[in-house]
C-alpha positions as CSV (number, residue, x, y, z in Angstrom):
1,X,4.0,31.0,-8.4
2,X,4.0,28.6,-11.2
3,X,2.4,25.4,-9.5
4,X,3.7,22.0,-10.7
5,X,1.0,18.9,-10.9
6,X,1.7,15.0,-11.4
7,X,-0.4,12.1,-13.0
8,X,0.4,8.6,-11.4
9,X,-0.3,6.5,-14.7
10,X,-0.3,2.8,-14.6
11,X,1.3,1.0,-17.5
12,X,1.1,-2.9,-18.2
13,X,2.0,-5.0,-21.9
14,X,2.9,-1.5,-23.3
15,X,-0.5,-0.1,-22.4
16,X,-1.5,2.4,-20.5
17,X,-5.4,3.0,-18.8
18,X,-7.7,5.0,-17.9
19,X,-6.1,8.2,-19.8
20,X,-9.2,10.2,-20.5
21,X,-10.0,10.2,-16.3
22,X,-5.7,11.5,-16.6
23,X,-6.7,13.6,-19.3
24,X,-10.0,15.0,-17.4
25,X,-8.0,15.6,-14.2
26,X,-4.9,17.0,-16.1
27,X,-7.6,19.9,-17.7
28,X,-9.1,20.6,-14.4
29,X,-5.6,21.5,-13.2
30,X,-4.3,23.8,-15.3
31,X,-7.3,24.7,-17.7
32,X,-6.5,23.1,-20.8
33,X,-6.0,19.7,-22.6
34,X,-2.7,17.7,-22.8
35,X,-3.0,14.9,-25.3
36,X,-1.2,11.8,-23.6
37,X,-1.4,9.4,-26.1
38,X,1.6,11.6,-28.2
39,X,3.8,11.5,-24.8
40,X,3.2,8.3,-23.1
41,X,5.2,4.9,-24.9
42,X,5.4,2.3,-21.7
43,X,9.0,0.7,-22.4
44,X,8.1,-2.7,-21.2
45,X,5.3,-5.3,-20.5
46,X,5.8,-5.4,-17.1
47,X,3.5,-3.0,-14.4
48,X,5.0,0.3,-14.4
49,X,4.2,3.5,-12.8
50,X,4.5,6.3,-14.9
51,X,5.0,9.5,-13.6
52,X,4.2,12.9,-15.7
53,X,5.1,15.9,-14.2
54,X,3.4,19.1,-15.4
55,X,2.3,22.6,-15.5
56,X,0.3,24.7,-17.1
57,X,2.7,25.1,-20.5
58,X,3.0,21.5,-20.8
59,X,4.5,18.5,-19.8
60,X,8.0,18.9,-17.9
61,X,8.7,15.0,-17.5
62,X,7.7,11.3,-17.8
63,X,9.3,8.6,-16.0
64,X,8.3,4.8,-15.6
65,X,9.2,2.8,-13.0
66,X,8.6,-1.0,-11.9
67,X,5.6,-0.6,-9.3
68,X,5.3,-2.6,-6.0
69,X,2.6,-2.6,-4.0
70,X,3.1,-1.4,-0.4
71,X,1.2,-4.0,1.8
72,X,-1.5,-1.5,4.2
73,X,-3.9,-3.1,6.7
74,X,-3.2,-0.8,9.6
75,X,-4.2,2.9,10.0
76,X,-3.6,5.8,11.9
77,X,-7.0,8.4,12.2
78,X,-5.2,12.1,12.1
79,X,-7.4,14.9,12.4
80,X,-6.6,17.9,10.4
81,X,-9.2,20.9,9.4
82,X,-7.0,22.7,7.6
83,X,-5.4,20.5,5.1
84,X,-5.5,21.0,1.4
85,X,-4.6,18.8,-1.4
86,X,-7.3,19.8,-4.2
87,X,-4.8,19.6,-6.8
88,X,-2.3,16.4,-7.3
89,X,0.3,19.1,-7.0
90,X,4.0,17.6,-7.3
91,X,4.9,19.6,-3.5
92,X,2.9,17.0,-0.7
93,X,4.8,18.6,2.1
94,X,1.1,18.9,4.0
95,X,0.7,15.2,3.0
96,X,4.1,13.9,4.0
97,X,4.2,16.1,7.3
98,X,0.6,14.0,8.5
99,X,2.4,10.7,7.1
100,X,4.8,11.0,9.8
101,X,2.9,10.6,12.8
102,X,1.3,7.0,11.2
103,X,3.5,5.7,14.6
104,X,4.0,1.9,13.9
105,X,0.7,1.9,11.4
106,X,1.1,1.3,7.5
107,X,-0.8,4.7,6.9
108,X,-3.3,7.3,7.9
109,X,-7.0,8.2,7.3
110,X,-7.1,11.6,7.1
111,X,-10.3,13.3,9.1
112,X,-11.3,16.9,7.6
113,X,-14.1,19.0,9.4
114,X,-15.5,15.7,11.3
115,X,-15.7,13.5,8.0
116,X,-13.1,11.0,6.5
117,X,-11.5,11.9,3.7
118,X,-8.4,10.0,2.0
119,X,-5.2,8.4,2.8
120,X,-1.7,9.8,2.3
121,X,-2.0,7.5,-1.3
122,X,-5.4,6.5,-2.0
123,X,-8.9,7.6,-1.8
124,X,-11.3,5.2,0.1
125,X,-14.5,3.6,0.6
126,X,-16.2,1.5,2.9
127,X,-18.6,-0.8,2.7
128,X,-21.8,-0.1,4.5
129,X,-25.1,-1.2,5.0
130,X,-24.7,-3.3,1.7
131,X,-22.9,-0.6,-0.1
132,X,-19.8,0.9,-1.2
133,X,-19.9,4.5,-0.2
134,X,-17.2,7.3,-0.8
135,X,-16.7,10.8,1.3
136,X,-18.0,13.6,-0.4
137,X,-15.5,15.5,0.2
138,X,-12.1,13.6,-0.7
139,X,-9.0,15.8,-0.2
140,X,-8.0,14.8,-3.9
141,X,-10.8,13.4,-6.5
142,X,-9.2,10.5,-7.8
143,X,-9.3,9.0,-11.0
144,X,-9.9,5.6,-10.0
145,X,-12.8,6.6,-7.6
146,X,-14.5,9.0,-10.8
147,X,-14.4,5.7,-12.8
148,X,-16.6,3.7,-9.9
149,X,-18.9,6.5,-9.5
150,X,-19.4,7.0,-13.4
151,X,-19.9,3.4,-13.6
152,X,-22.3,3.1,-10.2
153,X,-20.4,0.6,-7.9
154,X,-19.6,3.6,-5.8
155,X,-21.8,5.9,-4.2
156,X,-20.8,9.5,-2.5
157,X,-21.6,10.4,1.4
158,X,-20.0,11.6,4.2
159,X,-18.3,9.4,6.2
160,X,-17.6,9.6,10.2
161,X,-15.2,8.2,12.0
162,X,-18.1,5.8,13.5
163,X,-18.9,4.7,10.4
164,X,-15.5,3.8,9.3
165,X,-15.0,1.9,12.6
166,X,-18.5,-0.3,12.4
167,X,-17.4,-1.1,8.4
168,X,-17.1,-5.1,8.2
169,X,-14.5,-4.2,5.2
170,X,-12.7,-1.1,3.4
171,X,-11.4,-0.5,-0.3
172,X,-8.2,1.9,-1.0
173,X,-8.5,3.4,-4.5
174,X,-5.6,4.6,-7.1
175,X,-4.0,4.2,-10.0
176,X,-2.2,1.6,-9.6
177,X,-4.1,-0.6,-7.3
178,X,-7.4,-0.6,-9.3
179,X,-10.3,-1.3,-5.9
180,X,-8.2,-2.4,-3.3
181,X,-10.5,-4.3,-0.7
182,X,-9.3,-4.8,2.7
183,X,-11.3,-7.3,5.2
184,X,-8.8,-7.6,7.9
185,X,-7.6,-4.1,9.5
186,X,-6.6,-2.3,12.3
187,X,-7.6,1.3,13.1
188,X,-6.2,3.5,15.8
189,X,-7.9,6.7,17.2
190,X,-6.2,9.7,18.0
191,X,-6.3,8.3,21.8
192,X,-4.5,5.0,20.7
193,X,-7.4,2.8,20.8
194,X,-7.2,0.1,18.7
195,X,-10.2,-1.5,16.5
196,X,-9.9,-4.7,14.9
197,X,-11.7,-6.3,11.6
């Protein structure tokens, strides 16, 4: 089966950033280089999302659109082993399937094997013991979290859920939101008990 992959590229004054981490990830995927810069012409100055949809022959699609940013600060821990998202593959059926039982909470944590591993949008990181740490083993490497680590504001380590719960503030990372810090959340555990920060 042909699979089909997407880059989440953000776009701002007719620019866009952070193509060669695109570019890297993009290569990873499918084995060989697509040169963005040809492709990618951001219509306007205002933030835009641009999505390019791909495979391995090439680039099927590019579309911009205006970006909002969803407001997050509460977050549902689901625990599932077996999930797999190595790949930004266009099909999140696994993703969108654990999305759904957020209950009233903005979004999930995702728990792999004991450790934390991303959201259903972002990686994260927490900050602890003076540090900004990363799991290990994210379910997707993001582009946004290979750019902290390469320039040493991030460090990898598993996470538990203990750690998460005793961190004084948390970062989502993508795209589009850059190093999202968050001081003031809510958790819930898989028995509906509720931390606050």
């Amino acid at each position: 089966m042909n699979e089909i992959f997407f880059e989440t590229i953000k776009c701002k004054d007719f620019e866009t950033f952070n193509l060669s981490y695109h570019k890297r990830r993009i290569a990873k995927a499918i084995g060989s280089n697509l040169h963005l810069e040809e492709y990618l012409y951001p219509p306007s100055e205002e933030l835009l999302k641009c999505k390019l949809i791909y495979d391995k022959n090439g680039i099927l699609s590019i579309s911009y659109l205006p970006y909002e940013k969803r407001k997050i600060h509460s977050f549902k821990l689901i625990f599932d082993d077996m999930i797999d998202y190595n790949h930004k593959m266009l099909n999140r059926d696994l993703l969108n399937n654990l999305f759904l039982k957020k209950e009233e909470c903005d979004d999930i944590i995702i728990i792999k094997n004991g450790f934390i591993t991303d959201t259903s949008i972002a990686n994260i990181a927490i900050f602890h013991k003076g540090k900004w740490i990363t799991p290990k083993s994210p379910l997707l490497h993001g582009t946004t979290k290979a750019r902290y680590l390469d320039n040493g504001l991030l460090t990898e380590k598993d996470i538990t859920p203990k750690m998460l719960l005793k961190s004084s503030k948390i970062s989502l990372l993508n795209a589009m939101i850059d190093f999202d810090i968050i001081s003031d959340f809510i958790i819930k555990g898989d028995n509906n008990d509720t931390f606050h920060h």
